[in-house]
N, C-alpha and C positions, 0 to 999 in steps of 0.2 A: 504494500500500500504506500502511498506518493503521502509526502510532511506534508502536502497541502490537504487531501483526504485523512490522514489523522488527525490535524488539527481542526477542521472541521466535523469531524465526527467528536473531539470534545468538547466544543464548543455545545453541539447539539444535547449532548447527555448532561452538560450544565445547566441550558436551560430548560429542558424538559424537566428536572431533577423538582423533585417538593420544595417549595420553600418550609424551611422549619415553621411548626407553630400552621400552616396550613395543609386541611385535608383536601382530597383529590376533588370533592364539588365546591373548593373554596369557604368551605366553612374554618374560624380559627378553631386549634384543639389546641390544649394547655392544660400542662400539669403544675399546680400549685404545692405549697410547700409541707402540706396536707401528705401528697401523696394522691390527692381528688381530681379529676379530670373536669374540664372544663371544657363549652361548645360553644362557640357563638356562630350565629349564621352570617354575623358579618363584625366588621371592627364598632369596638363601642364608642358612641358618643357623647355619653350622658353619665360618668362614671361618677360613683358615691364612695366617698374616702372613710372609713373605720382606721385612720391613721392621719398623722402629717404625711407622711409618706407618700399615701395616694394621693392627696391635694398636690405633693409637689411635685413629682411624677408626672402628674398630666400637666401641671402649666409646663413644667420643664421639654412636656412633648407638643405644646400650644391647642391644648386643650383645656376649659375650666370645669373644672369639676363640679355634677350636677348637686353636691350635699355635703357637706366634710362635718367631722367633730374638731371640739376643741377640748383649752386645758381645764377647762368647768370655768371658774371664777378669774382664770386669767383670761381667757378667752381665745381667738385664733392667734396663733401664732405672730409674732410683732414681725417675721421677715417675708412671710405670706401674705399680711394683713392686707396690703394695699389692692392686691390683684385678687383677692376673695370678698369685697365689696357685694354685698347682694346673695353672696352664697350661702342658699338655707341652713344653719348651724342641727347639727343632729345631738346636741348635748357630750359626756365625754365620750374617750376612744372606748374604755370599760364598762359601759352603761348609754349606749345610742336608743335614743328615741326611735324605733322600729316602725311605730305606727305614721311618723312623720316621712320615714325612709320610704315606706309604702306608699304615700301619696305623691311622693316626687316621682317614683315610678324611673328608679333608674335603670340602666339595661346590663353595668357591671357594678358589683362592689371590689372595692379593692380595700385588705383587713390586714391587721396584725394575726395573725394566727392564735397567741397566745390570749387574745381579746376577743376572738369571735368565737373561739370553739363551742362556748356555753350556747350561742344563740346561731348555730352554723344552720337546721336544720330551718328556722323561720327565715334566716338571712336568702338564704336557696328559693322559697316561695317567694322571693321579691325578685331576686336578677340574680345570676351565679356570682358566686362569692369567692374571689381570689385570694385566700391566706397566706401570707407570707412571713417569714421567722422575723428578717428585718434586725439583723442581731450584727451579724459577723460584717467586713469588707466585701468576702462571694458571697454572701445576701445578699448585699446591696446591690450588687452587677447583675445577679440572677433576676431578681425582682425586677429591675429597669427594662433587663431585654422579656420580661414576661409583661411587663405592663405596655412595654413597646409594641410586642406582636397582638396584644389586646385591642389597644387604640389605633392600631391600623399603622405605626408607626415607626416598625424594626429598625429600619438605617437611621434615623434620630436616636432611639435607642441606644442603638449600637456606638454612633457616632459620642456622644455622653460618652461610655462606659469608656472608649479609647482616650478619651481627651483627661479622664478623671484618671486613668492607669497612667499615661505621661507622666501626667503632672508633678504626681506620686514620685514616681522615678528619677524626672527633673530634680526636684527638692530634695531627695535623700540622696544625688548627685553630689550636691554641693554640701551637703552637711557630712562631714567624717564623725565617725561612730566610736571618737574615741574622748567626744571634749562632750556631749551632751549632759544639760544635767537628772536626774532623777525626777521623776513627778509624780504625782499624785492626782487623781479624778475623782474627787467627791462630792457624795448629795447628801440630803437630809436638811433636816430644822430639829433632830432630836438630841437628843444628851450623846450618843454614839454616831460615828457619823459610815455611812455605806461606802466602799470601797471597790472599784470596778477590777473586773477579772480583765486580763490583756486582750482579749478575742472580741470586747466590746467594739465597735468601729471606730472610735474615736480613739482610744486606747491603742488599736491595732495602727491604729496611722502613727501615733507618735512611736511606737514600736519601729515602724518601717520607715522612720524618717530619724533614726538609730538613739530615738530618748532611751530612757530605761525607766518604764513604769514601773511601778513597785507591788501593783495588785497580786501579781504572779496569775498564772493559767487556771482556767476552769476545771474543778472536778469530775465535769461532767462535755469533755468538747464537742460531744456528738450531738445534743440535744440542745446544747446554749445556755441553759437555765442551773444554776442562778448566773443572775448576769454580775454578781459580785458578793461583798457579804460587811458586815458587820465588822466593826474594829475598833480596839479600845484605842484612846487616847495613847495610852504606854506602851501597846504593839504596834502604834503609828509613829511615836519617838524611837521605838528603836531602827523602823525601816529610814523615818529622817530623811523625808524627799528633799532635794532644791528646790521644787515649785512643787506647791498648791493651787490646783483647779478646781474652783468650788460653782457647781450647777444651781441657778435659780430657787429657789424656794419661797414660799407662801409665808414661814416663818423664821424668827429668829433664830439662827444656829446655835443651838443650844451648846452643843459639842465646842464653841471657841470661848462662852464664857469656862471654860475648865482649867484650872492652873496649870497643866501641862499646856495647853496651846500656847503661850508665848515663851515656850522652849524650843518648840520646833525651830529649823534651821530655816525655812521657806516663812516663816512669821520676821525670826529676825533678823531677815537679811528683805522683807519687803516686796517677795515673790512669790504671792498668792494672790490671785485674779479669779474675776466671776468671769466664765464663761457665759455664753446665751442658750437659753434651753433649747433652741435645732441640736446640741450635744448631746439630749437625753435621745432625741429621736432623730438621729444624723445622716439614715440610707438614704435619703431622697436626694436626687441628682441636685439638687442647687442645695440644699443642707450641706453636702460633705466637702461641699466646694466653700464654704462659706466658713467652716471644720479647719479645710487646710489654709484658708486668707486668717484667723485668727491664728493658728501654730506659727505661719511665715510671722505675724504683724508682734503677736507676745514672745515666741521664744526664738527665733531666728536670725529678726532683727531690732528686737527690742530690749529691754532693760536687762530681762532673763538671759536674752543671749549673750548682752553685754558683760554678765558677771560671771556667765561659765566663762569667760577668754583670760 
C-alpha cells in the first residue's frame, strides 16, 4: 500500500472513530464518580449546580447555570457573585431546596457526590445527577472534561485542563524545592482547629509547587475522606509550619485565643494569611486558577517568599 493510501486510510478511522462521552445515535453517555451512568439525548443547557463547582464549571464553559447553592448565611460565593446575578439560589450544597430544583426544571444536575448521595434517588426524578468526589487535583481534570462533554463543550474543557496542567509546571519550574517554607491549611472557628491531608487540591498544589505541607497523607487515599483531621494546638507547635493559611469562617477562631498560638513560628514571624473560601471548594476551572494567583501573589513573590531567601 502507497504512504499516500495509508495515511488516508488513518485519517479515515480517526474520524469515523467515537468521540469519547458520545454514543453511536449521538446521545452523550457519562460515567460519574458514583460509578452511575448517565444519558443525555443531547448536551445540557440548563444545568443546576449542588456545588461551586458546577456554577463555575459552566460559566468557565460560557454557560450560566440554571440554579446553584450557596454558603447558607454567607451567601454565593464573592468571586462568582457578579456573573450569578439573577441565578435562583437552591439554599446550601448539604440541604438544596429540591422542590425549588423541580420547578426550575433543569435538564443536568451537577453534585458533590459526598452531598447528594442522601437525596440521589429524588435528584434523578428531576434531571440526571452528575456526582462528582471534587477532592483531589484528577478530580478536578476529571470533573471539567465530564462536565465539558455534558455541556456540549469537550475542546473548552479540555483546552482548561491543559492551560491549568502548564501553568502548574511553569510555576514549580521556577521554584527549586529546596528553599520552600513549611505550611499549614487551616479551618475552623473552634477551640481545635482542622488540618488538611496533602491530596486536598489546594494542599496538593503547594505540594507540586515543592512547599512542604505538614498535614501529611490520607489514611484513606482511595476514597478521599476525611479530607483532614483535628489537631491540638501542641501537635501543631511541634510540626511548626513557616506559614499559616487560615480558611474563612463565620466565627471567631477560637483555636488563636490559646497560649500556644503566639508560639508558633508563622504567628511570630507574621506569616499567617486568610485565604478566600474558593480554597475550601477549589476544582472548579476558574477557583484553582485563582488557588494558584494567591500561592504566586502570598508565597512566591510576597513577604513569605521574601523571608524563606
Amino acid at each position: 500500500m502507497s504512504l499516500g493510501k495509508r495515511i488516508t486510510r488513518i485519517l479515515l478511522v480517526i474520524l469515523l472513530a467515537p468521540t469519547p462521552g458520545w454514543s453511536d445515535d449521538g446521545a452523550i453517555e457519562l460515567t460519574d464518580d458514583r460509578g452511575a451512568s448517565l444519558r443525555l439525548s443531547e448536551p445540557a443547557t440548563r444545568p443546576a449546580a449542588i456545588s461551586t463547582f458546577g456554577a463555575d464549571a459552566a460559566l468557565a464553559l460560557g454557560r450560566t447555570p440554571a440554579a446553584i447553592t450557596d454558603y447558607g448565611v454567607e451567601g454565593v460565593p464573592d468571586y462568582l457573585a457578579s456573573r450569578l446575578a439573577g441565578v435562583p439560589i437552591l439554599g446550601p450544597r448539604h440541604q438544596p431546596n429540591l422542590e425549588v430544583m423541580s420547578s426550575i426544571q433543569p435538564d443536568l444536575v451537577i453534585g458533590i457526590r459526598r452531598y447528594t448521595e442522601k437525596d440521589r434517588q429524588q435528584i434523578n426524578g428531576i434531571a440526571p445527577l452528575l456526582a462528582l468526589d471534587l477532592i483531589t487535583i484528577d478530580d478536578s481534570t476529571r470533573a471539567v472534561d465530564l462536565v465539558g462533554q455534558a455541556l456540549g463543550a469537550s475542546n473548552q474543557a479540555a483546552e482548561l485542563n491543559r492551560s491549568f496542567r502548564t501553568r502548574i509546571q511553569t510555576l514549580a519550574a521556577r521554584t527549586p524545592d529546596t528553599t520552600r517554607p513549611s505550611i499549614a491549611l487551616l479551618t475552623s472557628g473552634s477551640e481545635t482547629p482542622f488540618l488538611y491531608y496533602d491530596h486536598f487540591l489546594p494542599t496538593a498544589l503547594l505540594e507540586r509547587l515543592h512547599f512542604e505541607h505538614v498535614g501529611g497523607t490520607p489514611p484513606n487515599p482511595a476514597s478521599g475522606i476525611p479530607l483532614g483531621y483535628r489537631i491540638s494546638l501542641e501537635a501543631l507547635l511541634a510540626l511548626d509550619p513557616d506559614v499559616i493559611l487560615l480558611l474563612p469562617t463565620s466565627r471567631e477562631r477560637a483555636f488563636t485565643l490559646n497560649p500556644i498560638w503566639p508560639y508558633l513560628t508563622a504567628v511570630r514571624t507574621d506569616r499567617v494569611y486568610e485565604v478566600p473560601h474558593y480554597w475550601k471548594e477549589g476544582a472548579g476551572p476558574i477557583a484553582r486558577e485563582r488557588i494558584l494567583d494567591d500561592i504566586q501573589r502570598l508565597l512566591l513573590t510576597g513577604p513569605a517568599a521574601e523571608s524563606a531567601r
